[in-house]
C-alpha positions as CSV (number, residue, x, y, z in Angstrom):
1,X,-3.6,-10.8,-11.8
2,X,-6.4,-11.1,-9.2
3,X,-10.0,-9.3,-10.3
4,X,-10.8,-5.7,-8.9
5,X,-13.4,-7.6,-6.5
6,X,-10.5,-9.9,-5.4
7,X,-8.5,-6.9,-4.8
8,X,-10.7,-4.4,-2.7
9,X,-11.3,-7.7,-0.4
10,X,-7.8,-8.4,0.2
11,X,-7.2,-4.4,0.4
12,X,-9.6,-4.6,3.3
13,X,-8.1,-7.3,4.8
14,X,-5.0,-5.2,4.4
15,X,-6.6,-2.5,6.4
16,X,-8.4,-4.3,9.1
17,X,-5.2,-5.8,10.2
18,X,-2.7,-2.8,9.9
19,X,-1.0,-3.6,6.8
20,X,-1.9,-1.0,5.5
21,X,-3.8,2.6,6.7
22,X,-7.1,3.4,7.0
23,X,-6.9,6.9,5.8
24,X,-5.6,8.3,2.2
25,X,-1.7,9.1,2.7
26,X,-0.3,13.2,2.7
27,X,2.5,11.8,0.6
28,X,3.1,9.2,-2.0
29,X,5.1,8.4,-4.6
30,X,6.7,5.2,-6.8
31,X,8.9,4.0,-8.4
32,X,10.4,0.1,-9.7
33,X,9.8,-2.6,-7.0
34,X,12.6,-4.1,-5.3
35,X,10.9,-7.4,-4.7
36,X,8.9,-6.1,-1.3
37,X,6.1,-7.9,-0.7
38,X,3.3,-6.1,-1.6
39,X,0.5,-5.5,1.3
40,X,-2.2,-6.5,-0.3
41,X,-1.7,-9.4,-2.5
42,X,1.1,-10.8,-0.7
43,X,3.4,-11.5,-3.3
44,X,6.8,-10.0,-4.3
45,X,6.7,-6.6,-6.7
46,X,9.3,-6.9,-9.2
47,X,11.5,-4.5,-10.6
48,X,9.0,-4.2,-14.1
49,X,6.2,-3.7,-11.1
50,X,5.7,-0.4,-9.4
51,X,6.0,0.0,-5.7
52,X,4.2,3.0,-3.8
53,X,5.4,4.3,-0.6
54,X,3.1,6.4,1.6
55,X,3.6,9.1,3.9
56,X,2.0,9.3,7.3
57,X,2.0,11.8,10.4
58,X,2.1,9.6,13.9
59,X,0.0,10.9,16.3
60,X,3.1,11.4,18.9
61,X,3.3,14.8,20.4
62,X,5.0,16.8,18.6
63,X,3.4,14.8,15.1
64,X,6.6,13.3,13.3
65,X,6.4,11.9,9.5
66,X,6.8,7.8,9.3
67,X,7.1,5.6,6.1
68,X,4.9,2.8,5.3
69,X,6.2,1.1,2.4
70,X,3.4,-1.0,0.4
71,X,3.9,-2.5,-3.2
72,X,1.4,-3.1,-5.9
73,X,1.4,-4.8,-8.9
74,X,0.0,-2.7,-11.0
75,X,-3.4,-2.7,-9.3
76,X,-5.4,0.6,-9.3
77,X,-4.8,2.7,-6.7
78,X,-8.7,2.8,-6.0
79,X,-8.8,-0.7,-4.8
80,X,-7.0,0.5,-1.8
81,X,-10.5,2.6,-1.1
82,X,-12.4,-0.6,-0.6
């Protein structure tokens, strides 16, 4: 598994080029990976790895929800606030 430093630089990497958001989600939640790629590292999330899926508002009027579906492997959260 990549360090923490490793992490936060590929999870800002991840958000300079719209992999993943900018801003903290409304929604999330997890569960077993499906073997997604994960947005940050790049590599498959297995089913013993967890998978997080985050909930957005567009900014379409009238605002309407949208899924963006990012992986980790088992990397804190907090590396995604890089």
């Amino acid at each position: 598994m990549p360090d923490e430093g490793r992490l936060r630089e590929q999870a800002r990497a991840a958000v300079q080029n719209n992999k993943l958001p900018a801003r903290r989600p409304d929604r999330m939640w997890g569960g077993p990976g499906i073997g997604a790629l994960c947005a940050v590292c790049e590599k498959p999330v297995t089913k013993d790895e967890l998978e997080l899926k985050l909930s957005l508002p567009t900014t379409a009027e009238p605002p309407t929800w949208t899924s963006t579906t990012f992986t980790t492997d088992a990397s804190p959260p907090g590396s995604w606030n890089a």
